[in-house]
MDTraj code that builds the backbone (N, CA, C; nanometers):
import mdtraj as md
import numpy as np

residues = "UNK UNK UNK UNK UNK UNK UNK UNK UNK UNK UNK UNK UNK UNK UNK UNK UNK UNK UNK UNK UNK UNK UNK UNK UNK UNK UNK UNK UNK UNK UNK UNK UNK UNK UNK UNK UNK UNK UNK UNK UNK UNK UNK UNK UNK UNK UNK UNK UNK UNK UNK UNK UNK UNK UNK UNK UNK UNK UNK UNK UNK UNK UNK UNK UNK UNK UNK UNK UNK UNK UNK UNK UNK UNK UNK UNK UNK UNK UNK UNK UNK UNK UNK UNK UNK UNK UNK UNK UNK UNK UNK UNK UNK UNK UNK UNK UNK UNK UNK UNK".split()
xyz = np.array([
    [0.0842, -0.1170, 0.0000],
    [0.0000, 0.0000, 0.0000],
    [0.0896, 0.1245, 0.0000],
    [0.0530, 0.1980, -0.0573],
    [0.0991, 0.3424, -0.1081],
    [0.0609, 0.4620, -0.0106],
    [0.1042, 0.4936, 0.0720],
    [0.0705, 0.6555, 0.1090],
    [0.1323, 0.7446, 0.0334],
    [0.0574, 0.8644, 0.0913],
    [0.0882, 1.0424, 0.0039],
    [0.0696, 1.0833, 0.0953],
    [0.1289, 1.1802, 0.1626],
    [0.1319, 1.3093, 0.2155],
    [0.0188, 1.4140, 0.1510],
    [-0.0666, 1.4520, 0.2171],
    [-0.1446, 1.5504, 0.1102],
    [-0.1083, 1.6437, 0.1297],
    [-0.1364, 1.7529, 0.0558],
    [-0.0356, 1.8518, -0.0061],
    [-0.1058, 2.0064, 0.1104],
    [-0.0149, 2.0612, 0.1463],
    [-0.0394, 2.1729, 0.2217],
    [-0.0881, 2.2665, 0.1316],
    [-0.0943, 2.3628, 0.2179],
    [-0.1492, 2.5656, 0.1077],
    [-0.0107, 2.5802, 0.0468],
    [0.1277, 2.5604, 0.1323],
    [0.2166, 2.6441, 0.0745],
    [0.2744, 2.5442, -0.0139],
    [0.2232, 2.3820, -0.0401],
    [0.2509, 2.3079, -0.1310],
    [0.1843, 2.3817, -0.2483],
    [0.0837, 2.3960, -0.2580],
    [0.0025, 2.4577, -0.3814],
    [0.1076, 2.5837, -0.3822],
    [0.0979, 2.6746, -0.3631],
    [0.1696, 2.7681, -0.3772],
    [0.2981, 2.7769, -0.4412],
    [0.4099, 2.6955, -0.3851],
    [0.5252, 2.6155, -0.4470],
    [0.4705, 2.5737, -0.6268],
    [0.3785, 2.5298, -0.6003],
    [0.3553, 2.4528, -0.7294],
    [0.3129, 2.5692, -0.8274],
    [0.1906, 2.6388, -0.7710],
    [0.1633, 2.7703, -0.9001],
    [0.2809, 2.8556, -0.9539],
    [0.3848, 2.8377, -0.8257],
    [0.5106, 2.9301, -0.8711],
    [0.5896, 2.8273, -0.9824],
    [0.6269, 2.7306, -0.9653],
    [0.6909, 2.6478, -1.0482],
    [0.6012, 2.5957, -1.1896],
    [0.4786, 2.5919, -1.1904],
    [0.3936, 2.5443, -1.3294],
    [0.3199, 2.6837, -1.3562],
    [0.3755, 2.7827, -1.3042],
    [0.2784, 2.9111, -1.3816],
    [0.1295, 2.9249, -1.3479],
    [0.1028, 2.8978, -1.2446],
    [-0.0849, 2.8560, -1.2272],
    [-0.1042, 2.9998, -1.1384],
    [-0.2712, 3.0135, -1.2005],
    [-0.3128, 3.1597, -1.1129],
    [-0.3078, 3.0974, -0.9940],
    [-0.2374, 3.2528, -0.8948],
    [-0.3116, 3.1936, -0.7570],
    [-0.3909, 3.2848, -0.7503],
    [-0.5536, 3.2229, -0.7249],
    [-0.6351, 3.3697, -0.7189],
    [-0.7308, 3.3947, -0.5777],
    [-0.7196, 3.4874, -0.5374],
    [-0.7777, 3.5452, -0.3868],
    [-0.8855, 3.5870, -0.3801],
    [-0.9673, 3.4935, -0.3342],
    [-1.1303, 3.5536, -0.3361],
    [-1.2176, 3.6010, -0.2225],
    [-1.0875, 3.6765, -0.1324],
    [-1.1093, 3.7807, -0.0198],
    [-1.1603, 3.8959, -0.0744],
    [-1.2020, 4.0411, -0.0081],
    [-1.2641, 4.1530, -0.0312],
    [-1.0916, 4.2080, -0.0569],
    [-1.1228, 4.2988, -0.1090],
    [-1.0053, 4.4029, -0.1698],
    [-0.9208, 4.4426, -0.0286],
    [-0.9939, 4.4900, 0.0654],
    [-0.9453, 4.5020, 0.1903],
    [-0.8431, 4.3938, 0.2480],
    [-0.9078, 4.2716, 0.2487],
    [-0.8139, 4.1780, 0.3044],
    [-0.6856, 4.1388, 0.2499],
    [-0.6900, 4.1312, 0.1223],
    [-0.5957, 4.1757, 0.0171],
    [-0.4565, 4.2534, 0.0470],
    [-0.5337, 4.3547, 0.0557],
    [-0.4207, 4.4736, 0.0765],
    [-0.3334, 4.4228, 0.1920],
    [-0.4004, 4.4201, 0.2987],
    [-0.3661, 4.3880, 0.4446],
    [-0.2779, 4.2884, 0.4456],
    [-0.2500, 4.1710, 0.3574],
    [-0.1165, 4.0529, 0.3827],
    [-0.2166, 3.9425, 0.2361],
    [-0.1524, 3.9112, 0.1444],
    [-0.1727, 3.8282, 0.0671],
    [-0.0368, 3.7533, -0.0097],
    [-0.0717, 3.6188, -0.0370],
    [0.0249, 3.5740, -0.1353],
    [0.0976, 3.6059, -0.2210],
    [0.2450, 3.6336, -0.2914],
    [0.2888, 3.7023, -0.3424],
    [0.2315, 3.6798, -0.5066],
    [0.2405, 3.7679, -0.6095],
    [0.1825, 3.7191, -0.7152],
    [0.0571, 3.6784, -0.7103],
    [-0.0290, 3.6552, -0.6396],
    [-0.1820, 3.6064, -0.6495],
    [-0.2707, 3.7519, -0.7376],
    [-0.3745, 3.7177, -0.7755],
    [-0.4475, 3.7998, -0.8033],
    [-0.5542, 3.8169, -0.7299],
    [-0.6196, 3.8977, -0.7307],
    [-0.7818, 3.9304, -0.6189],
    [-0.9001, 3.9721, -0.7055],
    [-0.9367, 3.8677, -0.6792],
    [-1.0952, 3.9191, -0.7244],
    [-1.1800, 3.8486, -0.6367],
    [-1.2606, 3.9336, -0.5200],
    [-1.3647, 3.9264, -0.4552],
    [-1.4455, 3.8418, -0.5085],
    [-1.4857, 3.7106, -0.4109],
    [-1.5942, 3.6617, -0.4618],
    [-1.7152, 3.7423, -0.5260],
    [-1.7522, 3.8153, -0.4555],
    [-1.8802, 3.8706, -0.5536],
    [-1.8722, 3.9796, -0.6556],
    [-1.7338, 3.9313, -0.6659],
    [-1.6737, 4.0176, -0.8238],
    [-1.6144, 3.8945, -0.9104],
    [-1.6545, 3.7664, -0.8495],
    [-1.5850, 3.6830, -0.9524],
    [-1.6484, 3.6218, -1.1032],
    [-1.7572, 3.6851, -1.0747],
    [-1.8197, 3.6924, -1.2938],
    [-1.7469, 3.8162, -1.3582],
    [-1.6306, 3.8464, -1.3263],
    [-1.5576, 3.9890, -1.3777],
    [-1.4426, 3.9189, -1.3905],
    [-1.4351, 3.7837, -1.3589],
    [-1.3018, 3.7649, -1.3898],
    [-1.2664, 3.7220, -1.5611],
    [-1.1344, 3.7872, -1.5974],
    [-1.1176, 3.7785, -1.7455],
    [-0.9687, 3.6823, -1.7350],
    [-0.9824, 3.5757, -1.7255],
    [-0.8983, 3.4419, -1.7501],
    [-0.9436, 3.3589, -1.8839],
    [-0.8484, 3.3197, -1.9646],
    [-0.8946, 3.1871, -2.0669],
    [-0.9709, 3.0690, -1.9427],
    [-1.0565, 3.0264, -2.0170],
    [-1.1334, 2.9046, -1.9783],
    [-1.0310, 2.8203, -1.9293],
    [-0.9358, 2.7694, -2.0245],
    [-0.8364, 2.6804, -2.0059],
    [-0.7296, 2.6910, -1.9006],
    [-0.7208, 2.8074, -1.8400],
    [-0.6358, 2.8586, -1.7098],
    [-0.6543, 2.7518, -1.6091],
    [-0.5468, 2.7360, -1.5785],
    [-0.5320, 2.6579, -1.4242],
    [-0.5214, 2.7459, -1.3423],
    [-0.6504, 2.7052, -1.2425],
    [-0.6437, 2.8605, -1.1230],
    [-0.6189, 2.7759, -0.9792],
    [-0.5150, 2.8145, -0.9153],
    [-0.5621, 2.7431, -0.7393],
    [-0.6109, 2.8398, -0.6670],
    [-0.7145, 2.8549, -0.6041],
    [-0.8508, 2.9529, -0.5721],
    [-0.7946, 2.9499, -0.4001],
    [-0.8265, 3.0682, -0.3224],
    [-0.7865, 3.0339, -0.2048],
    [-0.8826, 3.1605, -0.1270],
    [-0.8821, 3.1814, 0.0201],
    [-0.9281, 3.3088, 0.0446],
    [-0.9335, 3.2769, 0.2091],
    [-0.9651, 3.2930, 0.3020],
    [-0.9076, 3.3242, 0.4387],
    [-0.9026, 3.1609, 0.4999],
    [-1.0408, 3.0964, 0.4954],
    [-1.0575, 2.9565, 0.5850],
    [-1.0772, 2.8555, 0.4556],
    [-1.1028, 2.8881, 0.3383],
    [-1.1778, 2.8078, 0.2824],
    [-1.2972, 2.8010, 0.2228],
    [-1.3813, 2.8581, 0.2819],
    [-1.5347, 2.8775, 0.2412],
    [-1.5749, 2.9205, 0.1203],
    [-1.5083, 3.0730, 0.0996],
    [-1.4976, 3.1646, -0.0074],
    [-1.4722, 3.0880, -0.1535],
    [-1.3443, 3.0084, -0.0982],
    [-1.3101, 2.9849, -0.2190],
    [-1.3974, 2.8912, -0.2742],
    [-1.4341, 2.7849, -0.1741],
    [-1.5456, 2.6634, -0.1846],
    [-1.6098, 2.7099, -0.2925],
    [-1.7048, 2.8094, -0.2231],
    [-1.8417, 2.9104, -0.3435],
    [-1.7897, 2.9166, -0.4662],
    [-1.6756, 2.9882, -0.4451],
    [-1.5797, 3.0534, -0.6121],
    [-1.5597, 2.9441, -0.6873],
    [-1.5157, 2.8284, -0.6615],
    [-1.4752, 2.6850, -0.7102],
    [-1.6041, 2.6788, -0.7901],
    [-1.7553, 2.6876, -0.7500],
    [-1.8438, 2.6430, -0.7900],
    [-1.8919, 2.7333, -0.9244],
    [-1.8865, 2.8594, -0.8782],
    [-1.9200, 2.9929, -0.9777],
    [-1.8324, 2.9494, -1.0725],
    [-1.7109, 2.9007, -1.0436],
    [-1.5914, 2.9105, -1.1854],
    [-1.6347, 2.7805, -1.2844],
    [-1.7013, 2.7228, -1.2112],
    [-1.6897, 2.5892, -1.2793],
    [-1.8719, 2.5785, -1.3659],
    [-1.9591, 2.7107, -1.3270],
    [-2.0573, 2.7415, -1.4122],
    [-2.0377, 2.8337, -1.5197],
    [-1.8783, 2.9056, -1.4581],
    [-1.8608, 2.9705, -1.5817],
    [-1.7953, 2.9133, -1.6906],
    [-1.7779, 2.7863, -1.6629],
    [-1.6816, 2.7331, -1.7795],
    [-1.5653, 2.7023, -1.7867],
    [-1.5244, 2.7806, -1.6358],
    [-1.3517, 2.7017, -1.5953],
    [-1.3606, 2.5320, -1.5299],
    [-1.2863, 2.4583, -1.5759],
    [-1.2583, 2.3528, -1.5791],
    [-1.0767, 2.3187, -1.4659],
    [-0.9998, 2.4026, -1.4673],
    [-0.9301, 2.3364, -1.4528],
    [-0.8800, 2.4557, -1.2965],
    [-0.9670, 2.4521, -1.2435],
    [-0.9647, 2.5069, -1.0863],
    [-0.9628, 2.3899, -0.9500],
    [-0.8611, 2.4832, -0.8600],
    [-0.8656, 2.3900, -0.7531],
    [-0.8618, 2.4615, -0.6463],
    [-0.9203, 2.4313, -0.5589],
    [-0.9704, 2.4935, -0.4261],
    [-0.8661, 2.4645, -0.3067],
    [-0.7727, 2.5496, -0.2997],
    [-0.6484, 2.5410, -0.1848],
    [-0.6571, 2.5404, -0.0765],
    [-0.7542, 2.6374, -0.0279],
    [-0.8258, 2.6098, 0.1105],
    [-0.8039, 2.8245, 0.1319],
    [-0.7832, 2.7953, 0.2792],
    [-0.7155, 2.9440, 0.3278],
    [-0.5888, 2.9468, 0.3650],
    [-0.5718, 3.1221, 0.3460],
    [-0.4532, 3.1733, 0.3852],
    [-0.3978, 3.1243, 0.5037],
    [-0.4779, 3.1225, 0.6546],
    [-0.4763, 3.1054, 0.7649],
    [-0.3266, 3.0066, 0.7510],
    [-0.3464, 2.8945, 0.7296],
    [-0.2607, 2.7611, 0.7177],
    [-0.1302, 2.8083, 0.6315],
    [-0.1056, 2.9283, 0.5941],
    [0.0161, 2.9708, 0.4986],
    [0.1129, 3.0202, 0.6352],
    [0.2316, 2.9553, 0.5971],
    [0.3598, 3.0007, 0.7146],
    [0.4125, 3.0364, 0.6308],
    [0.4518, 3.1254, 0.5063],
    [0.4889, 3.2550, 0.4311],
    [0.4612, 3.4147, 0.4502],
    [0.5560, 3.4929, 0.4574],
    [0.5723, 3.6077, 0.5074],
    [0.4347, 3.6857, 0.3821],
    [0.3693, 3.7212, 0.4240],
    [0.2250, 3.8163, 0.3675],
    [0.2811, 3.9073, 0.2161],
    [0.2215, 3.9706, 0.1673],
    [0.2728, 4.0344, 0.0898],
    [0.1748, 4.1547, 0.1373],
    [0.2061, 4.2932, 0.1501],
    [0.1088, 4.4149, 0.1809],
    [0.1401, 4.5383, 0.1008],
    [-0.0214, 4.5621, 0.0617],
    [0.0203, 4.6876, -0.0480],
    [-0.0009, 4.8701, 0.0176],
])
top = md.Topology()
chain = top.add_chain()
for i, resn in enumerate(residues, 1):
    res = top.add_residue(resn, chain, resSeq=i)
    for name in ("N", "CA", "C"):
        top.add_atom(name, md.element.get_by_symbol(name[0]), res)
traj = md.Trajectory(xyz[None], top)
């Protein structure tokens, strides 16, 4: 029998940096500012039918606990994105914030 380690937040993270994948933040603009992932993008869940990505984008979706992104995972995947994954939250990130 085979175990895996399952993969942490800052595993995903590692990985969008190394395969080019959005990391995208579906906190309010506020929370954002205040400490976020480096390179991520933000778009507020209830700004996320504004998002302008190819369909075909690999996005890892993230936003404080989890929840947020949960929802967003679902919206993306009525809009036609296919190749999204739901990272969880920031909370669980032991990486220094990024603040604007």
């Amino acid at each position: 029998m085979l175990f895996r380690r399952k993969k942490t937040f800052d595993d995903y993270v590692d990985e969008a940096y190394e395969k080019n994948i959005v990391l995208l933040d579906v906190r309010s603009s506020e929370e954002f500012k205040a400490g976020h992932i480096k390179n991520s993008k933000n778009i507020p869940l209830d700004r996320i039918e504004t998002i302008d990505l190819k369909k075909d984008q690999k996005l890892y979706v993230y936003c404080h606990s989890g929840a947020r992104s949960s929802a967003a995972l679902l919206q993306l995947a009525k809009m036609g994105y296919r190749e999204v994954i739901n990272i969880g939250g920031i909370y669980k990130s032991k990486r220094t914030l990024q603040e604007e």
